[in-house]
C-alpha atoms as a printed R data frame, in Angstrom:
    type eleno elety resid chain resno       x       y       z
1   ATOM     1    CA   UNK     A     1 103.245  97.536 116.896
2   ATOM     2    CA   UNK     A     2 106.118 100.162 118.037
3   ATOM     3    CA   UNK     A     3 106.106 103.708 117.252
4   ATOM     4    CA   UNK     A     4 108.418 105.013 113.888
5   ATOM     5    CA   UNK     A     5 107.677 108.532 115.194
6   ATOM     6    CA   UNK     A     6 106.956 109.791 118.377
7   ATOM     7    CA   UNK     A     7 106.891 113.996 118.705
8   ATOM     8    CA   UNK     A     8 106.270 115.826 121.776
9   ATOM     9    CA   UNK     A     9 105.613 119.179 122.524
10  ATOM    10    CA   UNK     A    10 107.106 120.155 119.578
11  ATOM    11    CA   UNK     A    11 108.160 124.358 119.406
12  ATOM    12    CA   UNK     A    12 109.511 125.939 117.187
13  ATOM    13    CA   UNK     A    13 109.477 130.096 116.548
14  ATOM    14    CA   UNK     A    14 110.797 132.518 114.118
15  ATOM    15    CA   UNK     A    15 111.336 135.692 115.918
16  ATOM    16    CA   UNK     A    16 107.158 136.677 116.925
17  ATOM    17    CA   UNK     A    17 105.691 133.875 114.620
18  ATOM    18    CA   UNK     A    18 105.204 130.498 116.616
19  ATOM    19    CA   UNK     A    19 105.335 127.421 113.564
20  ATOM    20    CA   UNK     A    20 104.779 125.252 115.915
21  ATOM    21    CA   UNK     A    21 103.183 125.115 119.015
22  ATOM    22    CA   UNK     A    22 102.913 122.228 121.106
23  ATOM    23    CA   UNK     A    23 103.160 119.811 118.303
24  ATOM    24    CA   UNK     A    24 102.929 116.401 119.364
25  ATOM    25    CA   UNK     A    25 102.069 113.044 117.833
26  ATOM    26    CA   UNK     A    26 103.067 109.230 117.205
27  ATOM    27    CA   UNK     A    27 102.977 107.414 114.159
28  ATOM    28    CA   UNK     A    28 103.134 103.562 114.202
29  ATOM    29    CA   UNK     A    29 105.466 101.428 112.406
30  ATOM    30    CA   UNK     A    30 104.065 100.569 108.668
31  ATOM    31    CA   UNK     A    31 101.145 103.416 108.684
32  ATOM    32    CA   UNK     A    32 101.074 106.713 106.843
33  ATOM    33    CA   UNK     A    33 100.417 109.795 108.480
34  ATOM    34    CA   UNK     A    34  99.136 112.666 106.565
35  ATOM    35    CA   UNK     A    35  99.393 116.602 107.814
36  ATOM    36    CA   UNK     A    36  97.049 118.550 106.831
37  ATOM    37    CA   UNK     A    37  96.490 122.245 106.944
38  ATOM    38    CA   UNK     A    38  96.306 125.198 105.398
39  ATOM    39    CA   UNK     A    39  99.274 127.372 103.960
40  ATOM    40    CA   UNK     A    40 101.585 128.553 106.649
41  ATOM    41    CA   UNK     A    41  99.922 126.091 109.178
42  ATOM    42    CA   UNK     A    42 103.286 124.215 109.975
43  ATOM    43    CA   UNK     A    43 103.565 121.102 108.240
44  ATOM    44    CA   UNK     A    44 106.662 121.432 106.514
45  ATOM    45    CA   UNK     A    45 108.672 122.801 110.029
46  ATOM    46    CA   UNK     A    46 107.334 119.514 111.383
47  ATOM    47    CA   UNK     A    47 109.011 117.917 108.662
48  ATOM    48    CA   UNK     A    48 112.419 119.599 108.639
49  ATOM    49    CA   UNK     A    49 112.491 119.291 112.362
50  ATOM    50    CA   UNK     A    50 111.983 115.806 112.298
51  ATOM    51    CA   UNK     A    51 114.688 114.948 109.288
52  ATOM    52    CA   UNK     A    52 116.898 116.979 111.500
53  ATOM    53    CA   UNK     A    53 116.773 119.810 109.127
54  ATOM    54    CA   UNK     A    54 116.075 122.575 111.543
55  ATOM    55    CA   UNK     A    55 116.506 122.332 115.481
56  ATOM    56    CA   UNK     A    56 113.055 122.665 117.896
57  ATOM    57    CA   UNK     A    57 113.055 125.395 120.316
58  ATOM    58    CA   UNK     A    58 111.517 122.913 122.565
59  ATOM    59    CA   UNK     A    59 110.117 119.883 122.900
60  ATOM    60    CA   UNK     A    60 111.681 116.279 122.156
61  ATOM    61    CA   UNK     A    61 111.134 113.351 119.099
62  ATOM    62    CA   UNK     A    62 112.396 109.825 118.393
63  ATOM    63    CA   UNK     A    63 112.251 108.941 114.571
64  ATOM    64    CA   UNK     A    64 113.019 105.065 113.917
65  ATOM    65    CA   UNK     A    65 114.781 104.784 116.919
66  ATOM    66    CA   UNK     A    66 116.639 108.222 116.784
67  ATOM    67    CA   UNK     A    67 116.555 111.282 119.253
68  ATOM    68    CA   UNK     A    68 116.032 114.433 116.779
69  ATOM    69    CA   UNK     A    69 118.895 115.930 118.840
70  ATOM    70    CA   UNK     A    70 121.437 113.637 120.265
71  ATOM    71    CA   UNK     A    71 121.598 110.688 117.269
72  ATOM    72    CA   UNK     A    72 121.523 113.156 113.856
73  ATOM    73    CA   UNK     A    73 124.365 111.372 111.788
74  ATOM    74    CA   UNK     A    74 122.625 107.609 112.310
75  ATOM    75    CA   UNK     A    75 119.140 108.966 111.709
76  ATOM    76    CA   UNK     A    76 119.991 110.648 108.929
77  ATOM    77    CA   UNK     A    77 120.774 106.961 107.561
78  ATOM    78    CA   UNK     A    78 117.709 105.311 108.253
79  ATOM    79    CA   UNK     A    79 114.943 107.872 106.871
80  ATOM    80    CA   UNK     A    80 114.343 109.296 103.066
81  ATOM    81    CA   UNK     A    81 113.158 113.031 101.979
82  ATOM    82    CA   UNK     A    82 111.207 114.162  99.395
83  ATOM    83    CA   UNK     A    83 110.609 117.921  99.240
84  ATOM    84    CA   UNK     A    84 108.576 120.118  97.812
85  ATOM    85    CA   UNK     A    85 110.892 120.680  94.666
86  ATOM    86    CA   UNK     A    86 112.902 117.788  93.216
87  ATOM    87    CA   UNK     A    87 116.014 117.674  94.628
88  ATOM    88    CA   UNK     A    88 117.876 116.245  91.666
89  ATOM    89    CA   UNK     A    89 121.051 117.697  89.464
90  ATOM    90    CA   UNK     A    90 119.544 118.719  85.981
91  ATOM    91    CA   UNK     A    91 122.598 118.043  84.446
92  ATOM    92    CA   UNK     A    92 123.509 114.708  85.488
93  ATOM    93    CA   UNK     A    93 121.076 111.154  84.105
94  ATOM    94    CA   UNK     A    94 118.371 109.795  86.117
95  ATOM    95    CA   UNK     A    95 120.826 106.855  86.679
96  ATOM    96    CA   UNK     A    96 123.465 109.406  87.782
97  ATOM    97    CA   UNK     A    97 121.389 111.636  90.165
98  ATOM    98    CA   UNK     A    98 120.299 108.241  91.826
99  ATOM    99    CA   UNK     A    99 124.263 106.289  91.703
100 ATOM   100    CA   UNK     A   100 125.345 110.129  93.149
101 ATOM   101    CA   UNK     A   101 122.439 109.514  96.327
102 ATOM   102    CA   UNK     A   102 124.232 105.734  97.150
103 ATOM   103    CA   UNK     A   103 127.640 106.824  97.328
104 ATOM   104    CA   UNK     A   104 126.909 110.098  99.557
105 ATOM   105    CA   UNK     A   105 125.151 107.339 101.495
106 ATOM   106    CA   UNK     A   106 128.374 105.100 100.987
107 ATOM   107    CA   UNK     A   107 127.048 102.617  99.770
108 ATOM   108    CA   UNK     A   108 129.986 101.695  97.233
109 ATOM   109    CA   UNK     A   109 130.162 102.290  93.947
110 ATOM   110    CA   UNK     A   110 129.126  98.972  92.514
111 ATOM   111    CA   UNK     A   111 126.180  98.474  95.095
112 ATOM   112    CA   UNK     A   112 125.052 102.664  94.531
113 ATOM   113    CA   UNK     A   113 124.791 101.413  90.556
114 ATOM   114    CA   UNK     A   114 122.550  98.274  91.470
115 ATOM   115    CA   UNK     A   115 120.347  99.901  93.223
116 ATOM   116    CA   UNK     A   116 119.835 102.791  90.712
117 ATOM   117    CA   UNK     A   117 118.731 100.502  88.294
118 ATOM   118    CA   UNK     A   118 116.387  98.495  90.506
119 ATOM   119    CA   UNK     A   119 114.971 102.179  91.586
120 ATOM   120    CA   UNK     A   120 114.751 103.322  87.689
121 ATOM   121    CA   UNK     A   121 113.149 100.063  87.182
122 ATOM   122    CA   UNK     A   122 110.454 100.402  89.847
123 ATOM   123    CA   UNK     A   123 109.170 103.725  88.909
124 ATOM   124    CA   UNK     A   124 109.013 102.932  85.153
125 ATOM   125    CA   UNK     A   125 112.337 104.992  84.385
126 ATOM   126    CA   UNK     A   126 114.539 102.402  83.052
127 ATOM   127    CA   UNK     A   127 113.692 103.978  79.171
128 ATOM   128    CA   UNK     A   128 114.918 107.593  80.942
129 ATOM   129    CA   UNK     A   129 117.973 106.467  82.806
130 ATOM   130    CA   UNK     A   130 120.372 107.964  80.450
131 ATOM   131    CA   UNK     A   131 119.025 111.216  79.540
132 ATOM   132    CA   UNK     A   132 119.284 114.183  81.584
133 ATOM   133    CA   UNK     A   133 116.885 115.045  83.884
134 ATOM   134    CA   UNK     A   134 116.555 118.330  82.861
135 ATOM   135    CA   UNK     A   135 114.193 117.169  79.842
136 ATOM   136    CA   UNK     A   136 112.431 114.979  82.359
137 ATOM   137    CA   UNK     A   137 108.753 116.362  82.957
138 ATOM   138    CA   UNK     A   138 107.248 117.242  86.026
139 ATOM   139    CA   UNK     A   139 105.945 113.590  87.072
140 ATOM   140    CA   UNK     A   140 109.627 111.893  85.893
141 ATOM   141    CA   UNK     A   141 111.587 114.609  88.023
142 ATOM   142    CA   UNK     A   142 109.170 113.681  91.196
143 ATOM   143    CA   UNK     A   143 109.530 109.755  90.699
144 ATOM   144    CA   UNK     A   144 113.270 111.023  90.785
145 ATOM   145    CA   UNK     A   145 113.526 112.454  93.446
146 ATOM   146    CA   UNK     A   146 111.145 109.659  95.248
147 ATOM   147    CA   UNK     A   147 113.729 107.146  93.676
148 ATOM   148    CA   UNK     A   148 116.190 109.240  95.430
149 ATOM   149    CA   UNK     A   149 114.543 108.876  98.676
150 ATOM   150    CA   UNK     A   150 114.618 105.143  99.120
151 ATOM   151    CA   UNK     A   151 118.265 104.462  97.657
152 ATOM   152    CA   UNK     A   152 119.124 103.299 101.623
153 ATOM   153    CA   UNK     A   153 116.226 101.266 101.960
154 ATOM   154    CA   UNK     A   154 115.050 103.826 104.848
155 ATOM   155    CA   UNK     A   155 112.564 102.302 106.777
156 ATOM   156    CA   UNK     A   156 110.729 105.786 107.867
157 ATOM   157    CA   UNK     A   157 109.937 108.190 104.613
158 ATOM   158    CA   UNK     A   158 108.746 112.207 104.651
159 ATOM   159    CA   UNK     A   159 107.248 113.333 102.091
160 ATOM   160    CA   UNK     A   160 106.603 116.957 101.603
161 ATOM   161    CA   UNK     A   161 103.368 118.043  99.466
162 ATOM   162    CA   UNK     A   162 104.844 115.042  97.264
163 ATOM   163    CA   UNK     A   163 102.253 115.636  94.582
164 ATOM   164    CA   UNK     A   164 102.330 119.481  93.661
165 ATOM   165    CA   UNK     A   165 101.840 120.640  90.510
166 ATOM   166    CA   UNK     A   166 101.319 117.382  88.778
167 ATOM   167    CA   UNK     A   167  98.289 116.370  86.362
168 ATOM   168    CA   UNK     A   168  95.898 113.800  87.602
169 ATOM   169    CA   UNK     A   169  97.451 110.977  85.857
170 ATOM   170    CA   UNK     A   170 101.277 111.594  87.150
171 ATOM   171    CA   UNK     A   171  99.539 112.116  90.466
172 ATOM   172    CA   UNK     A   172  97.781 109.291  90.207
173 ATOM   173    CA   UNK     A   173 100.550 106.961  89.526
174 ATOM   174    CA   UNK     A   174 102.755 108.224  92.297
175 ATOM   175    CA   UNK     A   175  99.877 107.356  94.795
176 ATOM   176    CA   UNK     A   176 100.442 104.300  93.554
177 ATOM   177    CA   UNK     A   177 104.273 103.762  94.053
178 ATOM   178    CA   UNK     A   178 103.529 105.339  97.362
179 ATOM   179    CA   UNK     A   179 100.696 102.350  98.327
180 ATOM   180    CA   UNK     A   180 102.966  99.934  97.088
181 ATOM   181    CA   UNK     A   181 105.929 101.414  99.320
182 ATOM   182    CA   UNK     A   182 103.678 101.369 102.523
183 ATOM   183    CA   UNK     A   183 102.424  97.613 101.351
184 ATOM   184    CA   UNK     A   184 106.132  96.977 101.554
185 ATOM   185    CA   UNK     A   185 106.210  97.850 105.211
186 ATOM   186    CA   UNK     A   186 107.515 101.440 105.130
187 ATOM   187    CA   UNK     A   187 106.094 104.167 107.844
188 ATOM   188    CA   UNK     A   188 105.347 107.734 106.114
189 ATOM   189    CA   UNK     A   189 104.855 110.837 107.379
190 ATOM   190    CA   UNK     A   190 103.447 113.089 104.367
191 ATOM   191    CA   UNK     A   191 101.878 116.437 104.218
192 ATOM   192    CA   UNK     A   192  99.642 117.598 101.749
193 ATOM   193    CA   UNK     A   193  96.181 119.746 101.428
194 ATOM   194    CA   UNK     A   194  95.136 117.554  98.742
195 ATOM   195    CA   UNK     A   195  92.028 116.336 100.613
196 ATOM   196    CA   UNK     A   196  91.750 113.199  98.148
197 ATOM   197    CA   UNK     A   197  95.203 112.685  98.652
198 ATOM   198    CA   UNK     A   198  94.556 112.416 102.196
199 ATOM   199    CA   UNK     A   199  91.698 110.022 101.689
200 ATOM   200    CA   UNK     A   200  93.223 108.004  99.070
201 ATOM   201    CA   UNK     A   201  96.609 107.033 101.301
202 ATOM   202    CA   UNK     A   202  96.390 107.800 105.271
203 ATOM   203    CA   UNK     A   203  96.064 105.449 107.621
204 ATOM   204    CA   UNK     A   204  95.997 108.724 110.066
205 ATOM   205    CA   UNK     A   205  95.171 112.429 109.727
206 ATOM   206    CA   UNK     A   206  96.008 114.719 111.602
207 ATOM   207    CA   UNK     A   207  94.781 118.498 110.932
208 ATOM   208    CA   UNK     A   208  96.894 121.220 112.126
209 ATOM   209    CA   UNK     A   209  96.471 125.331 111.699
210 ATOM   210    CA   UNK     A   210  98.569 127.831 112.895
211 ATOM   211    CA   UNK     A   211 101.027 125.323 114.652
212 ATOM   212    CA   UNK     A   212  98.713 123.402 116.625
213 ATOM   213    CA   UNK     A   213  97.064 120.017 116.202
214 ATOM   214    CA   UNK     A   214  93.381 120.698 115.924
215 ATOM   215    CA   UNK     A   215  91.969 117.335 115.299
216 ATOM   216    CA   UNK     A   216  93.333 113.730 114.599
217 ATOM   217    CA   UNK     A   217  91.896 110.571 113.419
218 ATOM   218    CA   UNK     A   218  91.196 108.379 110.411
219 ATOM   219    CA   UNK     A   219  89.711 109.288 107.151
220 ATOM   220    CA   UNK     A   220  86.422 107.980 108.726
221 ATOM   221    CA   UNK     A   221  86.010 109.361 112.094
222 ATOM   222    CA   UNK     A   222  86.950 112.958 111.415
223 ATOM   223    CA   UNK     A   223  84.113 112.928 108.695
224 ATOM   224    CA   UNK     A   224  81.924 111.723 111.561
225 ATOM   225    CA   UNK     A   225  82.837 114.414 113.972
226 ATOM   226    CA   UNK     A   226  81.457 116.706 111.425
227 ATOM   227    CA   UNK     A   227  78.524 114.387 111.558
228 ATOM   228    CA   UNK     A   228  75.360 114.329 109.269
229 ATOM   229    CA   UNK     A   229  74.451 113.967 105.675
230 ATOM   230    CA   UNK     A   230  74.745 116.589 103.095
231 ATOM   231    CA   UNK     A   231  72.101 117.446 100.244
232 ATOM   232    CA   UNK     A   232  74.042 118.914  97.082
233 ATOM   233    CA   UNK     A   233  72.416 120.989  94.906
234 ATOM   234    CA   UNK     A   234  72.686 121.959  91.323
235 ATOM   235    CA   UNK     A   235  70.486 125.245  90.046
236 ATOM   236    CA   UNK     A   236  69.617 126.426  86.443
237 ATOM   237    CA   UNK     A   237  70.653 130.317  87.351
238 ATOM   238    CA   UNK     A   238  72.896 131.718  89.605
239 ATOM   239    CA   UNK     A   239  70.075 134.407  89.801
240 ATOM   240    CA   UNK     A   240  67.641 131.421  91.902
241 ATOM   241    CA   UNK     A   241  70.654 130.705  94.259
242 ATOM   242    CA   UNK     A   242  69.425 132.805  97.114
243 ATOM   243    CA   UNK     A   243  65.835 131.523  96.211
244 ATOM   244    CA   UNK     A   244  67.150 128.422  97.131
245 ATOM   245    CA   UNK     A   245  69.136 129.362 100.057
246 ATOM   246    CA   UNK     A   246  66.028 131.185 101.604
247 ATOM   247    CA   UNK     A   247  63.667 128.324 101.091
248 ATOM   248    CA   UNK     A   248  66.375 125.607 102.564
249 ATOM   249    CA   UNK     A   249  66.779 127.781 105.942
250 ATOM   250    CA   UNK     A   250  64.413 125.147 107.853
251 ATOM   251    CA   UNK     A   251  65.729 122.346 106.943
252 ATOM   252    CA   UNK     A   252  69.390 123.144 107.365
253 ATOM   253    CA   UNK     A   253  71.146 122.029 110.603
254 ATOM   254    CA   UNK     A   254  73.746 124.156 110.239
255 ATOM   255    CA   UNK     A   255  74.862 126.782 107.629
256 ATOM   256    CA   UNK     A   256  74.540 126.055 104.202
257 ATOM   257    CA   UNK     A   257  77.145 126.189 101.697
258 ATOM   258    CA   UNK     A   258  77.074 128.404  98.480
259 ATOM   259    CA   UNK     A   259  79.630 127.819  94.998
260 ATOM   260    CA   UNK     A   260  78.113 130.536  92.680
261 ATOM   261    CA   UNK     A   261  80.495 129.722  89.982
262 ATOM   262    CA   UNK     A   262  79.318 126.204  90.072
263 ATOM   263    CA   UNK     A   263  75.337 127.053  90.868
264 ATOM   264    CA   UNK     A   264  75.879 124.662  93.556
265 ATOM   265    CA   UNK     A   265  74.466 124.832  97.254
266 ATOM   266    CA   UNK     A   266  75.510 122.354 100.271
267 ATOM   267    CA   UNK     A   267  72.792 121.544 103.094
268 ATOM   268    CA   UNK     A   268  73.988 119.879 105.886
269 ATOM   269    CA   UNK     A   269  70.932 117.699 107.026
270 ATOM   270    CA   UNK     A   270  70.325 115.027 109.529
271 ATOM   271    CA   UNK     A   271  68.001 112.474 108.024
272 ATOM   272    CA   UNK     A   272  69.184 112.490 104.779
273 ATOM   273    CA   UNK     A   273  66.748 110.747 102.492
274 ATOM   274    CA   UNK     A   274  63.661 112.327 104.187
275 ATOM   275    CA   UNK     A   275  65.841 115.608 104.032
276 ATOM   276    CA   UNK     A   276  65.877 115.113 100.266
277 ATOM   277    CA   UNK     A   277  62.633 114.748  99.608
278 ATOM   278    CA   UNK     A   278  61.502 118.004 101.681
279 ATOM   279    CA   UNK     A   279  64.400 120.175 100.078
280 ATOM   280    CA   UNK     A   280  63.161 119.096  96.181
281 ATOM   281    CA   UNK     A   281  59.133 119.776  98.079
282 ATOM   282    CA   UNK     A   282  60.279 123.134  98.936
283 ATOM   283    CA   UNK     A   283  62.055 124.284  95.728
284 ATOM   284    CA   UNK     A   284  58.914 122.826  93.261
285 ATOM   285    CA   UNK     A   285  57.246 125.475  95.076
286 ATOM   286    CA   UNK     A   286  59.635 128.199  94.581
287 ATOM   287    CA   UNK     A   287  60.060 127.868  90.784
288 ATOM   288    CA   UNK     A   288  64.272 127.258  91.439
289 ATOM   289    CA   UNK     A   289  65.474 124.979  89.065
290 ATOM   290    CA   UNK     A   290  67.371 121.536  89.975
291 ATOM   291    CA   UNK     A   291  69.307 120.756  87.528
292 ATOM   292    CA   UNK     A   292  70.822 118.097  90.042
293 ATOM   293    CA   UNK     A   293  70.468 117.145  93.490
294 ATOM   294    CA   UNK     A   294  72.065 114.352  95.495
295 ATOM   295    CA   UNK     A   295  72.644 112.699  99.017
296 ATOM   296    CA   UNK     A   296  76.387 112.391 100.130
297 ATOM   297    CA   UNK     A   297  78.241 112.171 103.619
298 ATOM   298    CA   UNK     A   298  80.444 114.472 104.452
299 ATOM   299    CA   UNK     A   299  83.973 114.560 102.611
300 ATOM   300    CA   UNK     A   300  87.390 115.952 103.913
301 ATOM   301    CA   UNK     A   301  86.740 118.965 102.666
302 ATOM   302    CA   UNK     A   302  84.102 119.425 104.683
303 ATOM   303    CA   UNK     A   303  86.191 118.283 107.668
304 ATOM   304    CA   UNK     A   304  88.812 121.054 106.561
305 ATOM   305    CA   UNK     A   305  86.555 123.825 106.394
306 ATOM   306    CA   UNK     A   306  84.470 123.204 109.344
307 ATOM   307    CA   UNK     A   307  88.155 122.700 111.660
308 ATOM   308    CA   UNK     A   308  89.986 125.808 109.970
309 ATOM   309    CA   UNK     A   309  87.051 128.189 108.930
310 ATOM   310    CA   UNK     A   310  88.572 128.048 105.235
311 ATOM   311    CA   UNK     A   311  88.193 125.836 102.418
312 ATOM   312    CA   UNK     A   312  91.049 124.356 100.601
313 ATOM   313    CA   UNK     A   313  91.178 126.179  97.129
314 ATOM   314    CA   UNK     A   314  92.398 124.989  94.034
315 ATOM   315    CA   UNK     A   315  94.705 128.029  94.339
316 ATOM   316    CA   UNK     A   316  95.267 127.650  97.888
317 ATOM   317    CA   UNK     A   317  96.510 123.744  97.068
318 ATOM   318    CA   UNK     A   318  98.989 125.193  94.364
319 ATOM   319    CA   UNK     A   319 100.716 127.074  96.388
320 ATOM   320    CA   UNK     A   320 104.105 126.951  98.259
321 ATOM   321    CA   UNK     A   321 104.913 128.448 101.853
């Protein structure tokens, strides 16, 4: 299996702020990579640099075959952007916005309106294709602008925080078109600090923070360099919380977590089911509460917060750089 991406020592500064430092990376023909990072980590300067979209200060990258910096016009052809925003014309139909993409990609006017209405068809437009996109909602005007993305066929797609600001269920079904598109044999580079997002589709993570790749790997083995089990527990008061906290400071193998809006607390352990039994010994003893307690590995949250010293906030995930 060849390489779709290859980046190396990627650099790239705006006047005393370094975006990226030193970023490099592969990603093999037919996987997904996923960045992921905080706000202002880097991820989408990664992605403009690679779709040509801004130049590197230094460093080199091939994408599908294409230097970044010598072969712009023919690799422009061969990948497909989604941004952050929909890129679409509010006043023009689905079917128009998408006909509009396969001419500017001269594709001929009979072949651009083919391939609109295969596109519509796919993402369950076909009832939309002749209204304006402007009364689209937020999940039709991001299947748009996906549509709009593969009108060429591109074999290498970037998608930037694809899913922002859509409800569960329009997220949900763009997963979906995305799996299918990777099923199909397409190689994606994504960001996103959705952290089920990043579980549900990479093949590859790679975590970055101020610039810098911090850790890479699958789903699986960055969750086990965190390592361990964790105990999650649910208390009756927020009042018993640092009851609980004080009584769990034995058993803890390394420091606990604490959600006060939630009444929840997070023990990393080692052996987890004997783990569980001494935590619920301790807290009978203590008169805390449990309202509910359970054994879990460790998640990609976890992962995120022990590699960037911050957790990934609802709010946080909302936002925009």
């Amino acid at each position: 299996m060849s390489d779709a991406i290859i980046a190396e020592g990627l650099v790239k500064r705006y006047g005393e702020v370094t975006a990226l430092d030193d970023l490099s990376f592969t990603v093999p023909e037919g996987t997904v990579l996923t960045l992921l990072g905080p706000n202002g980590a880097g991820k989408t300067t990664a992605v403009r640099v690679l779709t040509t979209l801004l130049r590197p200060d230094s460093g080199s990258a091939t994408v599908a075959g294409c230097d970044i910096g010598r072969d712009t016009r023919r690799l422009r052809s061969r990948i497909g952007l989604s941004g952050q925003y929909a890129a679409v014309d509010e006043h023009l139909t689905g079917a128009e916005n998408l006909e509009m993409v396969g001419r500017l990609y001269h594709l001929g006017a009979k072949r651009s309106k083919a391939r609109a209405r295969e596109l519509l068809e796919r993402f369950d437009l076909t009832e939309a294709a002749d209204r304006p996109v402007k009364g689209y909602s937020g999940g039709m005007r991001r299947r748009i602008d996906l549509a709009g993305a593969l009108v060429a066929d591109p074999p290498v797609l970037f998608l930037d925080e694809p899913t922002t600001g859509l409800d569960p269920r329009a997220r949900t079904a763009l997963w979906d078109a995305i799996s299918e598109l990777v099923a199909g044999g397409s190689t994606l580079m994504l960001t996103t600090q959705y952290m089920e997002e990043a579980d549900r589709l990479a093949d590859r993570i790679l975590v970055i923070d101020r610039g810098r790749a911090i850790a890479g790997g699958t789903p699986d083995e960055l969750k086990d360099q965190v390592g361990g089990n964790r105990i999650e527990l649910t208390v009756s008061d927020a009042a018993e919380l640092e009851t609980a906290r004080e009584a769990l400071t034995g058993v803890a193998v390394g420091d606990m977590r604490t959600a006060p809006e939630s009444l929840q607390i997070t023990v990393p352990v080692t052996d987890g089911p004997e783990a569980l039994r001494e935590v619920l010994g301790r807290l009978a003893g203590t008169g805390v509460r449990v309202r509910d307690a359970g054994l879990r590995r460790p998640t990609l949250d976890d992962v995120y917060l022990t590699l960037t010293g911050r957790q990934a906030s609802g709010a946080e995930q909302e936002a925009t750089r």
